[in-house]
C-alpha positions, 0 to 999 in steps of 0.5 A: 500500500505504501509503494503505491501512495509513494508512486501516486503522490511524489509528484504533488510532494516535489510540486509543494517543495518547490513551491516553499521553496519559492514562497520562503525566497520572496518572502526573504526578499520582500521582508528579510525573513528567516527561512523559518520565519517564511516557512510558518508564514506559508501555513499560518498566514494569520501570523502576517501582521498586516499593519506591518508588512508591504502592499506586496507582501499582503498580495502575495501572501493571498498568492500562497493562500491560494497556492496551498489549498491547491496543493490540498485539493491536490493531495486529496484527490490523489489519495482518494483515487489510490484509495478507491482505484483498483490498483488501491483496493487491491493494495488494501485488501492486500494489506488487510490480508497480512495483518490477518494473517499474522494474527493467526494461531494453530492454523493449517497451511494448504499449499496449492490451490488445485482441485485438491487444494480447492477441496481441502480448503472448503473442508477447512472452512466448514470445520471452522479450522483456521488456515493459509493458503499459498498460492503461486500464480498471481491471478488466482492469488487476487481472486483469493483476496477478493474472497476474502481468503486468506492467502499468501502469493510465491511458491511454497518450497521457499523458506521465506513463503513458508515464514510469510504463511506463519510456519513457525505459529502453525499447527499443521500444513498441507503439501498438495501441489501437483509435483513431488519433488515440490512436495518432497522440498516442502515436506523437508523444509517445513519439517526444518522450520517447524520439528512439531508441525503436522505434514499431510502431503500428495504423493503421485509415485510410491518411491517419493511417497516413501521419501516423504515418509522418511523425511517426516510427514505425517500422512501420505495421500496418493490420490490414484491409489486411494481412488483405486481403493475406493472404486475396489470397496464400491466393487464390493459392495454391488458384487455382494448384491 
């Protein structure tokens, strides 16, 4: 949200600079005023005794009048606009997220928001179980936001992303991002970060879903195993009939 004030508002900051600038110069040449003098002079005209000072000063004290509510009107139209833009409701939703998130406790991370991802979440959100999503592709990540979701935008086997979601406060994390090796580093790297933290992560070949194992997590899923055994049950089920 700074960044985006910064670039709306450094051009009307560099106009007023220029224009004290100004406004102190003339009034050290019409009345030999101080730079501090002048200074309070700009934002406090009432402190000009008029019984005191040149006709030409009193005119162009009306001059600066002008010129600062200008540089008001200014500011507060570029404000307004950051504000109400897309590019600035995006940044405060942006912002709102963060605060959110860092308030967060004993929270499940889901790394990935693909169908599993997508399922997961809504099952969190059912049970009421706080969570963080992360999320890598920027579009998505902006829908999450204006969901209301709470969501972290980079990739999940970074240890910075992981720190951003609250790792270190988080009670568990969901690996489910359609690569193993992906899923592998996280299980690895959250571990690392976290020794207490639940893992629960997707695996699509048996040989990385026992490396993930050894490296600490929890569950293992293997969707087209577990997919498998599910249609064998109702297999069962009809065959008995």
């Amino acid at each position: 949200m700074l960044g985006v004030f910064v670039r709306r508002l450094w051009i009307p900051v560099a106009g007023l600079a220029a224009f004290i600038a100004l406004c102190i110069a003339v009034y050290w040449r019409l009345e030999g005023l101080y730079w501090l003098d002048g200074l309070f002079w700009i934002f406090h005209p009432h402190a000009i005794h008029y019984d005191k000072v040149e006709e030409t000063t009193k005119a162009f004290s009306i001059f600066v009048w002008f010129g600062v509510m200008a540089f008001q009107i200014w500011f507060a139209e570029r404000v307004l606009s950051v504000i109400f833009r897309k590019e600035g409701r995006e940044a405060w939703r942006s912002m709102v997220n963060d605060a959110h998130i860092g308030k967060i406790r004993d929270h499940f991370i889901v790394c990935g928001y693909g169908q599993v991802g997508k399922t997961v979440v809504e099952q969190l959100a059912r049970m009421k179980v706080p969570f963080v999503l992360i999320e890598r592709d920027e579009a998505i990540y902006r829908q999450l936001l204006e969901e209301g979701i709470p969501a972290v935008h980079g990739d999940a086997n970074r240890k910075a992303t992981l720190q951003a979601a609250g790792i270190d406060r988080a009670k568990g994390i969901c690996a489910l991002i359609d690569s193993d090796s992906d899923n592998l580093y996280i299980t690895v790297t959250a571990k690392a970060l976290n020794p207490k933290l639940r893992i629960i992560t997707r695996a699509g070949r048996e040989r990385y879903a026992r490396a993930m194992k050894n490296s600490g997590a929890d569950e293992v899923i293997i969707p087209e195993f577990e997919g498998g055994l599910m249609v064998g049950r109702m297999i069962e089920k009809y065959s008995d009939k």
